[in-house]
N, C-alpha and C positions, 0 to 999 in steps of 0.2 A: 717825170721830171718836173720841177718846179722851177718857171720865169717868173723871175722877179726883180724891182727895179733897182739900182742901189740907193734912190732917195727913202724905198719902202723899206730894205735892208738898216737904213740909219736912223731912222725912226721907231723900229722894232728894238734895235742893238739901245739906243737912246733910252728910250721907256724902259728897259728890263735893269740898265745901268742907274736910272733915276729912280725906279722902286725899291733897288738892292736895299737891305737885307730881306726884302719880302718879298715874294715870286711879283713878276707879273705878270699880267691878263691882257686879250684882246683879240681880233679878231680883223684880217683887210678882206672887204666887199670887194664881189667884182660884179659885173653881168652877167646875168644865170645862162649858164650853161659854154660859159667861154674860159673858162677857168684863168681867167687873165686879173692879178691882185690887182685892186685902183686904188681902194678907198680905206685910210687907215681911219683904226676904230679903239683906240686907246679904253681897255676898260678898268675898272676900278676893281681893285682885287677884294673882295668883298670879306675874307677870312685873314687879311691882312697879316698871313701867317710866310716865315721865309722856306716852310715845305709845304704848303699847300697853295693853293689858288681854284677860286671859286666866284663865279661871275655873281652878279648881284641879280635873285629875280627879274626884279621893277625894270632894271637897267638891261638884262636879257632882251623880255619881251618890248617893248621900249626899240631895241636894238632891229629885232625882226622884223618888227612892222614896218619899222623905217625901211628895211630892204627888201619887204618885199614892195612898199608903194615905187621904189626905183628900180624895180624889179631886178634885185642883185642877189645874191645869193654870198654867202661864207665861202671865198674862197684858199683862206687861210686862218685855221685857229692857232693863235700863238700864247706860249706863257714861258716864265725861264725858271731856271733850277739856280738857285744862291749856291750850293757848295756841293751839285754833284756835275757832271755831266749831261751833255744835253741828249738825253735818253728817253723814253718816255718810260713811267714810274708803273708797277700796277694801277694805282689809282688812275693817271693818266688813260692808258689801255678802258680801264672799267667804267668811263666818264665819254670815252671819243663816242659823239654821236651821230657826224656828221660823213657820212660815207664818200662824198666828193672830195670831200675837202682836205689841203694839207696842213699835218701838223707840224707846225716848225718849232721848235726849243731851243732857248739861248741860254746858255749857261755863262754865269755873271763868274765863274769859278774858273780857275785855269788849273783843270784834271787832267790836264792832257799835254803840258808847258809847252804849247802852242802859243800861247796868248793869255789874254786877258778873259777872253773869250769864245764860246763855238756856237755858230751859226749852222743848226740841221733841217732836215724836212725827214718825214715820215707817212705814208698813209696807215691807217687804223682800220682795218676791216673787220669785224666779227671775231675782235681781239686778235690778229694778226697784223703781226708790225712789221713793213717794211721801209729802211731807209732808201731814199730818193737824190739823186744828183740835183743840186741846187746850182740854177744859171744865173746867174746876177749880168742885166743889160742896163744900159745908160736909160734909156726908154722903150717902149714898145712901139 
């Protein structure tokens, strides 16, 4: 299950609404090994494409270093889908490299006439994809 905060929630939902038509990218740090989201990491979608999303080298490594000198670790990879569901894509599956961590999708598209939009979590293991119950709390 994924705890997460609703100020991290509206910030994720924000970013993916502000890049719309083109995916967007990012990733919230936590403390390694607590799996607890803190620290939002807004990234610049580097294929500026509205089906693809692709983090930017420089801006990658750049990213890790940073967490590893505040010794955090990704404990959320996020990007959103323009006009499908929030699924994750083959590509998705073929690209998850980060075995702790979860993957959430927002879908800027209302596939589902729910809304406007859907807020998921998944882990990615060894190309196995399982959706995850998402707890949304005031704080931790």
């Amino acid at each position: 299950m994924l705890t997460i905060t609703q100020a991290l929630v509206d910030q994720i939902v924000a970013h993916a609404r502000k890049d719309h038509p083109d995916e967007a990218c990012g990733v919230v740090a936590g403390p390694a090994d607590s799996d607890r989201p803190e620290r939002f990491l807004p990234m610049l979608n580097a294929a500026m494409s509205p089906t693809f999303y692709e983090f930017d080298s420089g801006d990658l490594l750049k990213l890790y270093r940073d967490m590893d000198d505040r010794d955090e670790e990704p404990v959320i990879v996020y990007h959103s889908h323009t006009a499908t569901e929030a699924y994750p894509s083959r590509t998705d599956i073929a690209y998850a490299n980060e075995p702790g961590a979860h993957y959430v999708l927002v879908s800027t598209a209302d596939t589902d006439g729910l809304g406007e939009f859907q807020f998921r979590s998944f882990r990615i293991l060894e190309g196995e994809v399982t959706e995850e119950e998402v707890r949304i709390v005031e704080s931790y």
